[in-house]
C-alpha positions as protocol buffer text, in pm:
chain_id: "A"
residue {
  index: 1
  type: UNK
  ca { x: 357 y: -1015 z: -117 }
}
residue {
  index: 2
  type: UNK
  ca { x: 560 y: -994 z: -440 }
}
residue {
  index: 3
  type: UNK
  ca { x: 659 y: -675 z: -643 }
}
residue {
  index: 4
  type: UNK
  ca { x: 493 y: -699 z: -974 }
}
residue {
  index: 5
  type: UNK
  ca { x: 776 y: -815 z: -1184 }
}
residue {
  index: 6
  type: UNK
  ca { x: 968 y: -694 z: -1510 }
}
residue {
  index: 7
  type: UNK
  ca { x: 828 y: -326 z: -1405 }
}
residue {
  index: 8
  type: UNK
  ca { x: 1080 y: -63 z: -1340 }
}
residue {
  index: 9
  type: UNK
  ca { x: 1016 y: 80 z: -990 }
}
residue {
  index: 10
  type: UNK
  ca { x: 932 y: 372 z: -938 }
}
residue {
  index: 11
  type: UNK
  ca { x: 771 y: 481 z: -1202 }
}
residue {
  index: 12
  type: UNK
  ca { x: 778 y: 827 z: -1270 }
}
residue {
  index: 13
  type: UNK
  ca { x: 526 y: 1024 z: -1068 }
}
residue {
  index: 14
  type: UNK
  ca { x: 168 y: 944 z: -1198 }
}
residue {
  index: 15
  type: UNK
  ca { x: -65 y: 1298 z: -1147 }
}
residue {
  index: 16
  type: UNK
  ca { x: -435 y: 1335 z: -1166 }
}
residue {
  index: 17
  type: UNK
  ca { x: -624 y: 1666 z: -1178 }
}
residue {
  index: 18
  type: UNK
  ca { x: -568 y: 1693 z: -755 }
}
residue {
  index: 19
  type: UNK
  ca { x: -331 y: 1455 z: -692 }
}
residue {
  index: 20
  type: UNK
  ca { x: 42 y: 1328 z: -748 }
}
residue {
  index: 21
  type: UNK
  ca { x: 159 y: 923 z: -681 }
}
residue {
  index: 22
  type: UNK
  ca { x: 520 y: 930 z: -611 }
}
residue {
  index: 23
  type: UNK
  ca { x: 770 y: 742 z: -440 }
}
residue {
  index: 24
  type: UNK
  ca { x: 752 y: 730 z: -39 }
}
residue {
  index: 25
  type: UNK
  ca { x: 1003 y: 1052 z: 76 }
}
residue {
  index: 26
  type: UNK
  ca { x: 1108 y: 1132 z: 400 }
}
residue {
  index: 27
  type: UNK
  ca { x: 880 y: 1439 z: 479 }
}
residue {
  index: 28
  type: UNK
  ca { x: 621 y: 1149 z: 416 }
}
residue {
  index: 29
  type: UNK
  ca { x: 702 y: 990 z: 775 }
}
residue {
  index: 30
  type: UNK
  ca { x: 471 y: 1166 z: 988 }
}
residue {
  index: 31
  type: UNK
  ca { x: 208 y: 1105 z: 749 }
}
residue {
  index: 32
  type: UNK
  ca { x: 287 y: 708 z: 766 }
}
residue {
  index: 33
  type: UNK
  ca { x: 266 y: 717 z: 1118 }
}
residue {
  index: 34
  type: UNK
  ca { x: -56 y: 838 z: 1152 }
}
residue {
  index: 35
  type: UNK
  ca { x: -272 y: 636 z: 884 }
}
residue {
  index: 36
  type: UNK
  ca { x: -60 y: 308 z: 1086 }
}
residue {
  index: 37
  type: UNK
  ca { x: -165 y: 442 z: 1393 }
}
residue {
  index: 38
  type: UNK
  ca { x: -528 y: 569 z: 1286 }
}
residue {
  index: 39
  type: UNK
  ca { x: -785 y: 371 z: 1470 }
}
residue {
  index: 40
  type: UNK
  ca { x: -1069 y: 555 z: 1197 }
}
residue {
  index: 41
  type: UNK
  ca { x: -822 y: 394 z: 910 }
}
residue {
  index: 42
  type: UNK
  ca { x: -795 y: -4 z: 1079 }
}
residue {
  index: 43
  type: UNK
  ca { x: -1125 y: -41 z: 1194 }
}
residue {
  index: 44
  type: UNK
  ca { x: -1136 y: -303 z: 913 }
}
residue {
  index: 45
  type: UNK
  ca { x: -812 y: -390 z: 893 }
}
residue {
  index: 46
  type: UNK
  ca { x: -731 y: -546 z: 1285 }
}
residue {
  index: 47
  type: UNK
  ca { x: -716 y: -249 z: 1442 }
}
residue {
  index: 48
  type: UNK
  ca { x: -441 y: 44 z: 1465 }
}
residue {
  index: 49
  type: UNK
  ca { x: -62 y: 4 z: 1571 }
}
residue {
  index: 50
  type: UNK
  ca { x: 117 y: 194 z: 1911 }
}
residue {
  index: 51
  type: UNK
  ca { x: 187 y: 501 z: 1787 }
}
residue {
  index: 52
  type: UNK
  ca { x: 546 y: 484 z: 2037 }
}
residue {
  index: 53
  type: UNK
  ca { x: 627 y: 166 z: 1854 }
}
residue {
  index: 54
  type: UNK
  ca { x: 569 y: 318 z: 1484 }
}
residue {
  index: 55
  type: UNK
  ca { x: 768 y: 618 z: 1549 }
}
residue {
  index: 56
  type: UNK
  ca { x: 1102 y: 425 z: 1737 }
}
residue {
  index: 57
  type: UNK
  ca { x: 1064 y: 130 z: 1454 }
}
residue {
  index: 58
  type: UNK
  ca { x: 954 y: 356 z: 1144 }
}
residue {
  index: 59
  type: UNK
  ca { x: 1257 y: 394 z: 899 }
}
residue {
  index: 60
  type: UNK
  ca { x: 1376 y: 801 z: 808 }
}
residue {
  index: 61
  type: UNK
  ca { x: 1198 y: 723 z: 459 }
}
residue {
  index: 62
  type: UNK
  ca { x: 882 y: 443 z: 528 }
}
residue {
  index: 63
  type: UNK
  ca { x: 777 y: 195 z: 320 }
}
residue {
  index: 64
  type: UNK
  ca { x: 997 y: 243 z: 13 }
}
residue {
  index: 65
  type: UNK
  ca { x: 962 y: -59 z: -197 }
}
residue {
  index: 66
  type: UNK
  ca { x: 779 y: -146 z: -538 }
}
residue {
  index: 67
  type: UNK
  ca { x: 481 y: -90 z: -511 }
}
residue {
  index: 68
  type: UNK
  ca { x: 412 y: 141 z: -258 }
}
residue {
  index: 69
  type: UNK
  ca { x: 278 y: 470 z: -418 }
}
residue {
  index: 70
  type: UNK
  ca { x: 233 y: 820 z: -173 }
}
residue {
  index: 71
  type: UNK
  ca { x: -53 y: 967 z: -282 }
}
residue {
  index: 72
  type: UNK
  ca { x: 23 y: 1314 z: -214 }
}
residue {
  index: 73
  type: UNK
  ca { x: -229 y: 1663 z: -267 }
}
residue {
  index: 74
  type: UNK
  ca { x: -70 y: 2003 z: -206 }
}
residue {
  index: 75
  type: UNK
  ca { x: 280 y: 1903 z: -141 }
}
residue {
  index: 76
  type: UNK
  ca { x: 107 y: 1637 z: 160 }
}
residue {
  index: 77
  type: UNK
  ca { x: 79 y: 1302 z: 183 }
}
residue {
  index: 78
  type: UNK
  ca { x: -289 y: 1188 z: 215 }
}
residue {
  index: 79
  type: UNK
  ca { x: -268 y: 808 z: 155 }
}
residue {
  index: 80
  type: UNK
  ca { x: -94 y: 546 z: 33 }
}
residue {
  index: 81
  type: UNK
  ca { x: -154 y: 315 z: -215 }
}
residue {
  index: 82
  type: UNK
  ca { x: -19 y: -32 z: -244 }
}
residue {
  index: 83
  type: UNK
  ca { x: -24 y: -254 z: -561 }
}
residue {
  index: 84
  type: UNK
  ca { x: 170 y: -587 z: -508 }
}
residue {
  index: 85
  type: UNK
  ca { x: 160 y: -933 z: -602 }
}
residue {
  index: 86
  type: UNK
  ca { x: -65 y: -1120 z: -465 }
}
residue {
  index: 87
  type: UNK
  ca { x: 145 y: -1438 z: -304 }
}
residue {
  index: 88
  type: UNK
  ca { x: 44 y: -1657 z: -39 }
}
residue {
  index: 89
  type: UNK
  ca { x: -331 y: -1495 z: -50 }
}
residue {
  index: 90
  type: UNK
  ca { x: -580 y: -1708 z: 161 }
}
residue {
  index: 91
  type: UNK
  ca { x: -807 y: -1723 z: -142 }
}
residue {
  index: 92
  type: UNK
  ca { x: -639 y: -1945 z: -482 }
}
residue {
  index: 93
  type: UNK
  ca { x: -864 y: -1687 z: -702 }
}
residue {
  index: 94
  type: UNK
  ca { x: -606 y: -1459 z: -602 }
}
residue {
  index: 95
  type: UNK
  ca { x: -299 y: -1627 z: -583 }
}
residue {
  index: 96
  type: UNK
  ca { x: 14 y: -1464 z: -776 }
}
residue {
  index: 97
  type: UNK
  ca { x: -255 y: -1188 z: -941 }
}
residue {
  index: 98
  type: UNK
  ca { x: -177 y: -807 z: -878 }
}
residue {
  index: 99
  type: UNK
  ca { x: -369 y: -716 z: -541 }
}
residue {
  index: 100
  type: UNK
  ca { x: -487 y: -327 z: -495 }
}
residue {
  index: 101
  type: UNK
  ca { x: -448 y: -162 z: -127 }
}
residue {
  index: 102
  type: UNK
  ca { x: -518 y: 158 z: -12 }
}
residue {
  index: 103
  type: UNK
  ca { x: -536 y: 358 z: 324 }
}
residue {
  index: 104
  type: UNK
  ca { x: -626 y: 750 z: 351 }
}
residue {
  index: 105
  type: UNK
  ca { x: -612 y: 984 z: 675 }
}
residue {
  index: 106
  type: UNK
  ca { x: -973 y: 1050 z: 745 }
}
residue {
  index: 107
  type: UNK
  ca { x: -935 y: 1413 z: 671 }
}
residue {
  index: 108
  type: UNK
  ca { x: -899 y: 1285 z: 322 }
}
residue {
  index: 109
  type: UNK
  ca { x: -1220 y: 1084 z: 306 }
}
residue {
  index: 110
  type: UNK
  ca { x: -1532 y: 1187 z: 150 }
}
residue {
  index: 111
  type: UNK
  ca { x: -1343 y: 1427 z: -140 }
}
residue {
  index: 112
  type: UNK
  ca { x: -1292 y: 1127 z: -411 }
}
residue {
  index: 113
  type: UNK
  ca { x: -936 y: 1130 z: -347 }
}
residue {
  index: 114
  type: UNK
  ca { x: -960 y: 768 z: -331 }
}
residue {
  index: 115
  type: UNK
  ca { x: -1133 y: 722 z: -627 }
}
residue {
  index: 116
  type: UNK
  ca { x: -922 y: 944 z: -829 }
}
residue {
  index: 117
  type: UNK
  ca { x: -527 y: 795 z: -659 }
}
residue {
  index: 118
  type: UNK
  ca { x: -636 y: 411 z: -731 }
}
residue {
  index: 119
  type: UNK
  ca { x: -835 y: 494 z: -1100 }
}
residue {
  index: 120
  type: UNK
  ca { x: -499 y: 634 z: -1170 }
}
residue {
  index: 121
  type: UNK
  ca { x: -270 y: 311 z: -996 }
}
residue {
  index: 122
  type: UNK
  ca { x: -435 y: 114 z: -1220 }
}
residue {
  index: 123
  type: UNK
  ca { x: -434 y: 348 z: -1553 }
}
residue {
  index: 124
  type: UNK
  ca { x: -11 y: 318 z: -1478 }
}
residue {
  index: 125
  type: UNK
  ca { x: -81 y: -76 z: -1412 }
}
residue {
  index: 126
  type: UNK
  ca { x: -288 y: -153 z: -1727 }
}
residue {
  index: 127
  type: UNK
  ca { x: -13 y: 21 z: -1933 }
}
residue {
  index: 128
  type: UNK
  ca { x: 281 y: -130 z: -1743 }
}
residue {
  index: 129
  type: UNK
  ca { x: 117 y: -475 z: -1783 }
}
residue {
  index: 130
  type: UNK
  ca { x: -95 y: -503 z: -1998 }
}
residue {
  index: 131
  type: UNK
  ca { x: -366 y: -805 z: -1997 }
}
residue {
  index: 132
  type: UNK
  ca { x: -339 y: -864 z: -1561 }
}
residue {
  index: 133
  type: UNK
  ca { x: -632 y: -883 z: -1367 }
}
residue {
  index: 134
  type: UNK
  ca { x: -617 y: -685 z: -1037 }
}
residue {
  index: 135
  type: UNK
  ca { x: -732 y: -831 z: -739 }
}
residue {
  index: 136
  type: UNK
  ca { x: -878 y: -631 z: -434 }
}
residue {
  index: 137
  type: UNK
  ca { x: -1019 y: -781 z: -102 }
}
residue {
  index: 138
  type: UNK
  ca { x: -1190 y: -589 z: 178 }
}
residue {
  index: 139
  type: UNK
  ca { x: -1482 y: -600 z: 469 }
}
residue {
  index: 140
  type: UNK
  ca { x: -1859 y: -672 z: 362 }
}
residue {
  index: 141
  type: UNK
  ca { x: -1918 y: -433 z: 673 }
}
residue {
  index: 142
  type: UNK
  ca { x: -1636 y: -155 z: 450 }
}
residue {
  index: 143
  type: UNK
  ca { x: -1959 y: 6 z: 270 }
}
residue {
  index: 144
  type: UNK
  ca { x: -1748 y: 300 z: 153 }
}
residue {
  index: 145
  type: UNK
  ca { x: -1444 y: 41 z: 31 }
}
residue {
  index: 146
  type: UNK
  ca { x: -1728 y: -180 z: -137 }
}
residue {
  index: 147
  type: UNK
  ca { x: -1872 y: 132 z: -310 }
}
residue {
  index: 148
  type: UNK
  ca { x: -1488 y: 217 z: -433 }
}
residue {
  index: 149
  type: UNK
  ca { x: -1421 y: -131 z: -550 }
}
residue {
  index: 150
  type: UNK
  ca { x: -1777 y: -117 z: -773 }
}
residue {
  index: 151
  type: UNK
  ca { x: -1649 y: 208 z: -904 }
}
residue {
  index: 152
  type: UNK
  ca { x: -1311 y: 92 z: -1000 }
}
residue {
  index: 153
  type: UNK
  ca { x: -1498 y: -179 z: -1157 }
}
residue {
  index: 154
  type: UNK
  ca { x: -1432 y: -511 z: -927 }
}
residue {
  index: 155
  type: UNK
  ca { x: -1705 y: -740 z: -978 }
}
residue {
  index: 156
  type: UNK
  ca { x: -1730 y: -1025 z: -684 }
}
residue {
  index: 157
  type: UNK
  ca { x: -1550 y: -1349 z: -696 }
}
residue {
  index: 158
  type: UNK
  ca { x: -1634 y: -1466 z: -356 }
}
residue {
  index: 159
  type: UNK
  ca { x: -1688 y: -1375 z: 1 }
}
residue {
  index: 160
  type: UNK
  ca { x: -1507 y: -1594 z: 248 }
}
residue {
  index: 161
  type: UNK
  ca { x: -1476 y: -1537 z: 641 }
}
residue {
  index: 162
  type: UNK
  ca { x: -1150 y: -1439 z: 756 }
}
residue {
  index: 163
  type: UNK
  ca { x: -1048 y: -1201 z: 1085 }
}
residue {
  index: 164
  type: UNK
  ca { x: -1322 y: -1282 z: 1218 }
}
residue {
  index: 165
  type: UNK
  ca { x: -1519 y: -1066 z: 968 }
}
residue {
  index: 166
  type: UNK
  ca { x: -1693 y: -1156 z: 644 }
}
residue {
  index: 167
  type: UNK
  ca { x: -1440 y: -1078 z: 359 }
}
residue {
  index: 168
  type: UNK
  ca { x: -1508 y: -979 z: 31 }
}
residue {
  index: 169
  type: UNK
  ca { x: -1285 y: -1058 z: -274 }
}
residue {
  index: 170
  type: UNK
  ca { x: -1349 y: -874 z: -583 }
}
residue {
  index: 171
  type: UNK
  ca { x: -1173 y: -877 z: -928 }
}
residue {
  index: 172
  type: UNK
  ca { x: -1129 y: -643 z: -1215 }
}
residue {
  index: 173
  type: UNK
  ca { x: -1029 y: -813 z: -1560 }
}
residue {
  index: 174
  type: UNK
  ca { x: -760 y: -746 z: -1738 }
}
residue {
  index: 175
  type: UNK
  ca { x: -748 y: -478 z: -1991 }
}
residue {
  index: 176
  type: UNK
  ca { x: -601 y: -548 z: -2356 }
}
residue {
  index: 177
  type: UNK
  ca { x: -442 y: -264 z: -2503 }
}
residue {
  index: 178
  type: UNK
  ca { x: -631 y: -164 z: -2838 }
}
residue {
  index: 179
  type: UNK
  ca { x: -500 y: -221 z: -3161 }
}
């Protein structure tokens, strides 16, 4: 994966009505450890990571780099959204297109948080760059990721086995700015 290009990173923080997307900060470490080491959070994504080996190998501020967004509500990190350039993809529909992520702690799930951190990602994407399709690609079996990526407004490009799961890649067009 790729950062997304002529876009100066990181933007400034993007806020919703609950929530604010910033840049990754040390007091966010704990936070990182746990959704990597959630076994609720990978059981569609390979599974969960050693806790021991997150917290010897995890860096004083985690994954700082473009395109990593901490979605944060009350002064806490809840989840983390990724948007990144979608190189080396298994599927060419995909290939060098903008590619939404997202992971929450489970105490965050249910509550729209979700809904609300990547409708705003890709409000700051559309105006950023305007005209890319986004690209997002989860588990068939992922009912409440499927019902997120119909929401966002992802329509189904194909579905393709991979992990040994059936995969699901969805696209949402590009918006053109109005004028």
């Amino acid at each position: 994966m790729e950062d997304l290009g002529p876009v100066a990173w990181p933007p400034a923080p993007i806020r919703t009505e609950r929530l604010v997307l910033r840049e990754p900060e040390a007091r966010d470490r704990a936070a990182f450890v746990e959704l990597l080491a959630s076994p609720e959070v990978h059981t569609y994504l390979g599974g969960p990571r050693p806790r021991d080996e997150l917290e010897r190998e995890m860096p004083g501020v985690p994954e700082r780099w473009p395109g990593s967004l901490a979605v944060d509500l009350d002064g806490s990190m809840i989840g983390q959204i990724l948007l990144r350039r979608a190189t080396g993809h298994r599927r060419p529909a995909a290939a060098g297109k903008a590619d939404l992520g997202y992971l929450f702690l489970p105490q965050a799930w249910g509550c729209g948080y979700a809904a609300e951190a990547c409708a705003a990602a890709l409000g700051w994407f559309d105006g950023a760059l305007p005209g890319e399709p986004v690209v997002l690609t989860t588990q068939t079996a992922n009912l409440g990721s499927m019902r997120l990526a119909a929401t966002l407004g992802f329509t189904e490009v194909e579905r393709f086995e991979a992990w040994g799961a059936e995969q699901w890649l969805g696209m949402r067009p590009p918006v053109t700015p109005s004028g």
